[in-house]
C-alpha positions as CSV (number, residue, x, y, z in Angstrom):
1,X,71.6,44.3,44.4
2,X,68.0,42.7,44.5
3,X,66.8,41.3,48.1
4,X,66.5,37.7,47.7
5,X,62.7,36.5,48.3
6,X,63.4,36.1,52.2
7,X,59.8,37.2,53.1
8,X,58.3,34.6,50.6
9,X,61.0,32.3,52.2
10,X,59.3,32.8,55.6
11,X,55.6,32.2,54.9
12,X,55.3,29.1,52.2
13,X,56.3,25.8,52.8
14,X,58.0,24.9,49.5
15,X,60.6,27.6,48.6
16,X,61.9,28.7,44.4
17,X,65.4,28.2,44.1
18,X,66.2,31.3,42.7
19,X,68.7,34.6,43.6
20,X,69.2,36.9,42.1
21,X,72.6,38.0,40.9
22,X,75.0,39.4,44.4
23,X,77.8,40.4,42.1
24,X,78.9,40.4,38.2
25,X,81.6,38.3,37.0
26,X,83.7,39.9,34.4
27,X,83.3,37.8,31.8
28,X,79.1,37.4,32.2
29,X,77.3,39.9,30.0
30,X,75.3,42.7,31.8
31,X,72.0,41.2,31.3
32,X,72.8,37.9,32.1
33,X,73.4,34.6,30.0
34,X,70.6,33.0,27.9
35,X,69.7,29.5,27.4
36,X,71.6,29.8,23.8
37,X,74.7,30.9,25.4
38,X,74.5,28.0,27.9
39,X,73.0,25.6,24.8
40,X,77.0,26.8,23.2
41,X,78.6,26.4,26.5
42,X,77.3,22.6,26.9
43,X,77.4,21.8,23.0
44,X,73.9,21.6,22.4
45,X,73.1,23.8,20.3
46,X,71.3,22.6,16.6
47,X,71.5,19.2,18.0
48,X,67.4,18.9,17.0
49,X,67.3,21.4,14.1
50,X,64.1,21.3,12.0
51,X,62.4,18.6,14.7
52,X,59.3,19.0,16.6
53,X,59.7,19.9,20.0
54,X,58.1,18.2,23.0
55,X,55.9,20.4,25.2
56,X,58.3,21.2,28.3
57,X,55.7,21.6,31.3
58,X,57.0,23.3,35.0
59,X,55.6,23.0,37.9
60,X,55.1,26.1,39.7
61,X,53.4,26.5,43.2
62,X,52.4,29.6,42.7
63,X,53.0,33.3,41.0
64,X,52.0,34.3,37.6
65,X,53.5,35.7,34.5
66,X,52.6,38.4,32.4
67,X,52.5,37.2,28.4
68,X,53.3,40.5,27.1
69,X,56.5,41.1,29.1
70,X,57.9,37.9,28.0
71,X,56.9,38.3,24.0
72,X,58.4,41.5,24.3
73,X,61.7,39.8,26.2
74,X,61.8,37.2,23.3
75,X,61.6,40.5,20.7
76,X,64.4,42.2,22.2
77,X,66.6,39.1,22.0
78,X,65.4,37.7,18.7
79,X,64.1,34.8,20.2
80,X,60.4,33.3,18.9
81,X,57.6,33.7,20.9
82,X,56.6,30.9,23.3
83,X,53.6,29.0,22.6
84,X,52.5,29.1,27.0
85,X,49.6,27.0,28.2
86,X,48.3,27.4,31.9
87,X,47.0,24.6,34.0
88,X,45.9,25.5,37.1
89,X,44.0,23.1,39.7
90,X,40.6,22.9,39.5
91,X,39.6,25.6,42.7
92,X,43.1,27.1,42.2
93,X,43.7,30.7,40.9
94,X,47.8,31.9,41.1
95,X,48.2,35.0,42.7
96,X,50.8,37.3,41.3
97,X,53.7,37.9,43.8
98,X,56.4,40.0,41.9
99,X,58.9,40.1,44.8
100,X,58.5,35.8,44.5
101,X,57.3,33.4,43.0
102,X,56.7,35.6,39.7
103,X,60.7,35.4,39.4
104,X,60.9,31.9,39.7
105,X,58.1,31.5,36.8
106,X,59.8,34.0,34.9
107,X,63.1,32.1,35.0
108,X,62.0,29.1,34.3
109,X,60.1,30.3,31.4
110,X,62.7,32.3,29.9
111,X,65.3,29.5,30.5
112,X,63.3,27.2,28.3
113,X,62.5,29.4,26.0
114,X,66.1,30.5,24.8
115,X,67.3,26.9,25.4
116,X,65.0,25.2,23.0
117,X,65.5,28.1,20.5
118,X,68.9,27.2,20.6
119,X,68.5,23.5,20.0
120,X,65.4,23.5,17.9
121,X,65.7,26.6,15.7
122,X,61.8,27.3,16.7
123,X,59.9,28.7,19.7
124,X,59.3,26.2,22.5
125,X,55.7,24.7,23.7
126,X,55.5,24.8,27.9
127,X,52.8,24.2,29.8
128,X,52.6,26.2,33.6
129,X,50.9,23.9,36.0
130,X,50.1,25.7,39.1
131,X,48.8,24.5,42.2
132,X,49.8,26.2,44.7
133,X,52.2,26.1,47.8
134,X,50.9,22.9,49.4
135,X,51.7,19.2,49.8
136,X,47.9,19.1,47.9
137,X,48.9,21.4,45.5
138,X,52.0,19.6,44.8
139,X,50.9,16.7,44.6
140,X,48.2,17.3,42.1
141,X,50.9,19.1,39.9
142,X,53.2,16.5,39.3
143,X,50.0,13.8,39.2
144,X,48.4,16.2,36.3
145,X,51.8,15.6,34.1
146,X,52.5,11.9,34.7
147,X,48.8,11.5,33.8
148,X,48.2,13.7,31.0
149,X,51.7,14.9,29.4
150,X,52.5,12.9,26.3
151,X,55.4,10.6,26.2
152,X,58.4,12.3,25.2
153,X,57.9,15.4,27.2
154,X,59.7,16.6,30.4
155,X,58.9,18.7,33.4
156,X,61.2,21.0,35.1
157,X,60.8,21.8,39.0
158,X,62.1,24.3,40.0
159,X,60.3,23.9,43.7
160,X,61.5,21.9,47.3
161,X,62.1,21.4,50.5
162,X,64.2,19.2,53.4
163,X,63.0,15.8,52.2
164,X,61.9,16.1,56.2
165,X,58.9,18.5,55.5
166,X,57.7,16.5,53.5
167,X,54.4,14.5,55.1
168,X,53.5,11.8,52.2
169,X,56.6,11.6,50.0
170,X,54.9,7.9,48.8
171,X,52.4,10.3,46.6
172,X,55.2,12.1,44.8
173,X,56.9,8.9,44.1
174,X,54.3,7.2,42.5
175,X,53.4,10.2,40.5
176,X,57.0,10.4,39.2
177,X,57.5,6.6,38.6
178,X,54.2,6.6,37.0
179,X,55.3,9.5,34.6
180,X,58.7,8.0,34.0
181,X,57.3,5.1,33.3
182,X,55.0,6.4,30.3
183,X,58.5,8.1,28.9
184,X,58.3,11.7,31.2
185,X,61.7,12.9,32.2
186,X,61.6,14.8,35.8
187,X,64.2,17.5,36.1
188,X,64.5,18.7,39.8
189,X,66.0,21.7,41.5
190,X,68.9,20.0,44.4
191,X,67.9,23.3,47.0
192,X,70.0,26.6,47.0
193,X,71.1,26.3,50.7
194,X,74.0,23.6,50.3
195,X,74.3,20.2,52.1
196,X,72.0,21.7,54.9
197,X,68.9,22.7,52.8
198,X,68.4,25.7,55.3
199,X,68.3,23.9,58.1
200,X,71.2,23.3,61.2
201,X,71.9,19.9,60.0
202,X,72.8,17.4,56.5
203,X,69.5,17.2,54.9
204,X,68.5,16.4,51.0
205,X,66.1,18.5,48.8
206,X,62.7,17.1,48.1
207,X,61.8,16.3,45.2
208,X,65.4,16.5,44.5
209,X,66.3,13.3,46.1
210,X,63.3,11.1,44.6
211,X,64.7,8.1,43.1
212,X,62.6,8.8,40.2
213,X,64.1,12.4,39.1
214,X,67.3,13.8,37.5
215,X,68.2,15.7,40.4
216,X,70.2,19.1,39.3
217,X,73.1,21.0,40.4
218,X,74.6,24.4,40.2
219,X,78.0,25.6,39.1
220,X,79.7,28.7,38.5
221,X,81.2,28.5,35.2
222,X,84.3,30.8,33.2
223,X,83.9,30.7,29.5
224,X,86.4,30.9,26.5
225,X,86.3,33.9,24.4
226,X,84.5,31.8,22.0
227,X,81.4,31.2,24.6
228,X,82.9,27.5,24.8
229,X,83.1,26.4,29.0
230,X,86.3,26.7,30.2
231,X,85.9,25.5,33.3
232,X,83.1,25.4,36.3
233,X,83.1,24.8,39.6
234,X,80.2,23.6,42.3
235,X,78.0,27.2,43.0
236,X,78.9,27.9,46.7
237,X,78.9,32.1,46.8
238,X,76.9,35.3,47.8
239,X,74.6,33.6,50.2
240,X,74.3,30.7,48.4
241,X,74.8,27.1,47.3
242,X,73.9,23.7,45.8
243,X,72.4,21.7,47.5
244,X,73.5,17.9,47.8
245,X,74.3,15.0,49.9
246,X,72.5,11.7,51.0
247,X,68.8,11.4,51.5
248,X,67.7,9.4,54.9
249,X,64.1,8.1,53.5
250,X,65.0,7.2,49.6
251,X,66.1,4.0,49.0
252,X,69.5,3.9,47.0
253,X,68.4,3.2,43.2
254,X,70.4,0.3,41.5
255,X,72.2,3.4,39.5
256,X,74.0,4.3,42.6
257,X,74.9,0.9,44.1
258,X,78.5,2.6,44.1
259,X,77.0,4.6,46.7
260,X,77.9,4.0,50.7
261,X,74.7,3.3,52.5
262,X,71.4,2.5,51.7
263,X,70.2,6.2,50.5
264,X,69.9,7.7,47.0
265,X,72.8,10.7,46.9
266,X,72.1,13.6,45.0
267,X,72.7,15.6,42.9
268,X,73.3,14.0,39.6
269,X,73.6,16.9,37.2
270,X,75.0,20.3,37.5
271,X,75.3,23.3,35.2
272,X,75.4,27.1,35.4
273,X,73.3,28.1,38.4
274,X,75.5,30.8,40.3
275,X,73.6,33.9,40.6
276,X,76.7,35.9,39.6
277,X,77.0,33.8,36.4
278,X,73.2,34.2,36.2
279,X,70.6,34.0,34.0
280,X,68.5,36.7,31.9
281,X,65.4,37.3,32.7
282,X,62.8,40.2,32.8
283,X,63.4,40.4,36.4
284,X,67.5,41.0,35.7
285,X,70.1,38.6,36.2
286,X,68.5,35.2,38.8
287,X,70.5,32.0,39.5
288,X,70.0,28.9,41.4
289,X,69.5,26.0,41.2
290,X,66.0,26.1,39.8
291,X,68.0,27.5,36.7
292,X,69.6,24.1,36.3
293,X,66.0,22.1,36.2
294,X,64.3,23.8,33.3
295,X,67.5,24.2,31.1
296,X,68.1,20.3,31.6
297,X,64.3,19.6,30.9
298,X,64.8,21.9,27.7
299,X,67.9,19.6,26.6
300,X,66.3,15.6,27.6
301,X,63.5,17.3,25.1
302,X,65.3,17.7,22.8
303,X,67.4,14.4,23.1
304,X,63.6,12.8,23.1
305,X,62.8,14.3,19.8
306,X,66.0,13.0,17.7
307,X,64.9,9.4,19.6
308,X,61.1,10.1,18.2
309,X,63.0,10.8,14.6
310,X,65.4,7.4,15.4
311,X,62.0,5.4,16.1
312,X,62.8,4.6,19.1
313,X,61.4,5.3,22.7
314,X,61.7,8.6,25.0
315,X,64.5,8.6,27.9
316,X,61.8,8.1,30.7
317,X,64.1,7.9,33.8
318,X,67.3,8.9,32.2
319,X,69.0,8.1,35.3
320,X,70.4,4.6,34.4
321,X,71.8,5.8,31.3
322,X,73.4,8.1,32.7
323,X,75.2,6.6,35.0
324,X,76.3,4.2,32.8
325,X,78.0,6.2,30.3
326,X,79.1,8.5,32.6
327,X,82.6,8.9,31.4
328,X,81.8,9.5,27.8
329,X,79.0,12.0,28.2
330,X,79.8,14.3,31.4
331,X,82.5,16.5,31.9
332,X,83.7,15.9,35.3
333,X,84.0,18.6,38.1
334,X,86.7,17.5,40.5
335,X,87.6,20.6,42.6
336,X,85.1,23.1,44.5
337,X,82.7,22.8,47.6
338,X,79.1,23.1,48.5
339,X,80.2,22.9,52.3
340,X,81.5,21.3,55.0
341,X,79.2,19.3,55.5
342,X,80.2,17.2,52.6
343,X,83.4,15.7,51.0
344,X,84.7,18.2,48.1
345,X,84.4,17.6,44.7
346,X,86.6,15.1,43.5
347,X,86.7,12.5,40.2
348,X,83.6,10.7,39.7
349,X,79.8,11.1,41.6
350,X,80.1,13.4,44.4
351,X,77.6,15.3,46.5
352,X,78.7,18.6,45.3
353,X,78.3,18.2,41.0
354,X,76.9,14.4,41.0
355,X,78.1,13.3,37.6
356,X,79.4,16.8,36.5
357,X,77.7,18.6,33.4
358,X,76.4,17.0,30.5
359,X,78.2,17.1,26.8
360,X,75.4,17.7,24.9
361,X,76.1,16.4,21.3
362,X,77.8,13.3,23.0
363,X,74.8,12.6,25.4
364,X,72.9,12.6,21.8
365,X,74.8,10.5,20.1
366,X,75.1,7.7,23.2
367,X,72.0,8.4,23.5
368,X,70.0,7.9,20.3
369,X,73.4,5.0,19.0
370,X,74.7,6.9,16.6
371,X,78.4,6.8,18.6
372,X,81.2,7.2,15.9
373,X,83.0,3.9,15.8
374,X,85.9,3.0,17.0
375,X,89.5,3.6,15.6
376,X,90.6,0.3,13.5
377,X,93.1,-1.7,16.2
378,X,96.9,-0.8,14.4
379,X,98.0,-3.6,12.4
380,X,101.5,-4.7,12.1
381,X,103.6,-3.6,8.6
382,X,103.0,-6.9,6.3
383,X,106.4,-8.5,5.6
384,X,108.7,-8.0,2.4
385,X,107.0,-9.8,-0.5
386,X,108.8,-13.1,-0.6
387,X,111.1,-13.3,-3.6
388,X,109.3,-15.1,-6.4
389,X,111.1,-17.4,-9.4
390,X,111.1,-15.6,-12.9
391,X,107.9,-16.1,-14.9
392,X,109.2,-16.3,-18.4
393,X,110.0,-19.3,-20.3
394,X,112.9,-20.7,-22.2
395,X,111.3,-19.9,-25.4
396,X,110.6,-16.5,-24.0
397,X,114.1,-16.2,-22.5
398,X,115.8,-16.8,-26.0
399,X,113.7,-14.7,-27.8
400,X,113.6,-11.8,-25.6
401,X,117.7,-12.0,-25.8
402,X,117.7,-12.2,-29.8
403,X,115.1,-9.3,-30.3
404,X,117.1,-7.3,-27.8
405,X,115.1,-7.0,-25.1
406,X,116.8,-5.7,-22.4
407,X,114.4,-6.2,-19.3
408,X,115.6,-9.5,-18.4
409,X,116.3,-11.0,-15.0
410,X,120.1,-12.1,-14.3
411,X,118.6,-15.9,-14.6
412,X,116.7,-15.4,-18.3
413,X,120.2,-13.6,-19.0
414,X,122.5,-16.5,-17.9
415,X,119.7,-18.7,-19.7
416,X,119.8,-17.0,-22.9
417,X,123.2,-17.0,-23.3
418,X,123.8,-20.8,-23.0
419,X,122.5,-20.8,-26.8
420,X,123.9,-17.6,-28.0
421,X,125.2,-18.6,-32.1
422,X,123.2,-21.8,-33.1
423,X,120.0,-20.5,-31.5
424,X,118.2,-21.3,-34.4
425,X,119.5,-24.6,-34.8
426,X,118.5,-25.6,-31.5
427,X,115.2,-24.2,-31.7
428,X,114.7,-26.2,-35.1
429,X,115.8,-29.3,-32.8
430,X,113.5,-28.6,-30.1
431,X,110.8,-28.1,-31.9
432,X,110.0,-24.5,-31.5
């Protein structure tokens, strides 16, 4: 088993959620799932076949990666080759640390890569902003992609810390209401160190918890033979676990007015993130939640791009919607535990899986209003036609009995017979 980036834990102030894998499940291949088996696992995949693909951009704060060991990752797996910008702070050049924050970039890289492959059918466009491991550097990461990212893009972050390390959280705000204003989705890591964020008490992950962020989970999943999810519980194994619970500086957001309190709760995603369901990577096999941040960023792009082909406008803060379909497009995770420090899992929001996991192809259609229609109410069985009175004639009567017709009702029968003999006679009379 790798050692987990303890060292790196020790000397930076914002920590990558990543671990790498303690264990193998049997039913996780050897190198580790890819974002198209997780695209399978969450129905995602083709959902934007033959679309353009909005740039996905990470922040990382700090590390490097090497562009020839993930083309020749991609060739191995018959994935496309990433299209990979790097934006670095003016001043700032990334150091490479391979025992740290390289893994993190790796993963989240290598997450997006195989997720919008999956979705898209091309290679994916992501931009690596890098400003190092500092509230400045921070800052100026997430200020450069509100700012400059076009609308329709998303930005995973894979980066945190106890929302009480932070020293100006009003900065990060306003840099992630600004973006989600101009139609940037933030996708956040919840921490790797449950309820407690690796500290001795409840604490929630910053940016995590900002009320401005689609703050992501991990589970541990099983799969059905065909790849489909069988079922998942909230990660909480090997050393590890997702991180949730209720922030004590950000405001509850109208979204969660279900909430006790006055604090935003988090998470509000979850998907695969346990290290022993892990991820591929060039690295081996790494979970975390910092998986969960770039494979959800992968997905809102590709949700934004069949709204771009709708005409109509990018998810922004996704948040609202979310929680307002909640039961049509999440699958629920109602048993499992991040810690005792919070309630388990049960129906509906909790601090362990927020919502649950998304259903991709029903999030798009929700999402974009193409939702099949409802099922026609049942209407009752009409009545018996009402018996009606015969449609023929006298004339028709009389002559339909003397050229032997035989379909006749009882009446024209009865009728017809009243003039059997001088028929003709009384026609003559008649007139006919």
């Amino acid at each position: 088993m790798r050692a987990r980036h303890t060292a790196f834990l020790q000397s930076a102030k914002y920590r990558p959620y990543y671990h790498f894998r303690h264990g193998k499940l049997a039913h996780v291949p050897s190198n580790g799932f890819t974002g198209v088996d997780m695209a399978k696992a969450y129905r995602m995949t083709g959902l934007a076949t033959g679309l353009t693909a909005p740039t996905v951009h990470l922040v990382e704060l700090g590390g490097t990666f090497d562009p020839t060991v993930i083309n020749n990752w991609c060739d191995q797996r018959g994935f496309p080759r990433p299209n990979i910008i790097n934006t670095n702070q003016p001043g700032y050049t990334p150091v490479s640390d391979p025992n740290g924050a390289d893994v993190e970039v790796a993963l989240d890289i290598c997450v997006v890569i195989g997720t919008v492959f999956a979705m898209f059918g091309t290679a994916a466009t992501i931009n690596v902003v890098n400003g190092g491991n500092s509230d400045a550097g921070f800052e100026w990461g997430t200020g450069w992609i509100a700012d400059n990212a076009n609308p329709g893009d998303t930005c995973g972050i894979s980066w945190g810390g106890a929302e009480s390390n932070f020293d100006d959280i009003a900065k990060m705000e306003a840099n992630f209401q600004r973006g989600s204003a101009r139609g940037i989705t933030f996708c956040c890591a919840s921490g790797d160190n449950g309820p407690d964020d690796g500290t001795s008490s409840p604490v929630t992950d910053y940016p995590g918890c900002s009320a401005y962020v689609v703050d992501c989970g991990a589970t541990t999943i099983i799969l059905n033979p065909d790849g489909s999810l069988k079922s998942q519980t909230p990660w909480n194994s090997g050393g590890g676990a997702s991180g949730g619970g209720l922030s004590k500086i950000i405001p509850k957001p109208a979204w969660q007015s279900f909430l006790p309190g006055s604090y935003r709760g988090e998470p509000d995603v979850a998907a695969n993130g346990d290290p022993a369901t892990g991820w591929d990577t060039p690295f081996g096999v790494v979970g975390g939640t910092s998986a969960v941040a770039p494979f959800m960023a992968a997905f809102f792009a590709g949700i934004n791009a069949l709204l771009a082909k709708s005409g109509k406008s990018p998810l922004g803060l996704v948040n609202p919607f979310m929680y307002s379909n909640e039961a049509s497009i999440f699958t629920d995770i109602t048993s499992g535990s991040i810690g005792s420090d919070v309630p388990p899992a049960t129906t509906g929001w909790d601090e362990d899986s927020g919502l649950g996991s998304v259903i991709g192809d029903l999030f798009a259609k929700y999402a974009t209003g193409s939702t099949p229609p409802a099922p026609p109410t049942p209407q009752p069985p009409s009545p018996p036609p009402v018996p009606q009175p015969p449609t023929m004639t006298p004339r028709q009567a009389v002559e339909a009995c003397l050229t032997g017709v035989s379909a006749m009702s009882i009446y024209d029968r009865v009728f017809a017979s009243m003039f059997r003999g001088p028929a003709e006679l009384w026609m003559s009379r008649e007139g006919w």
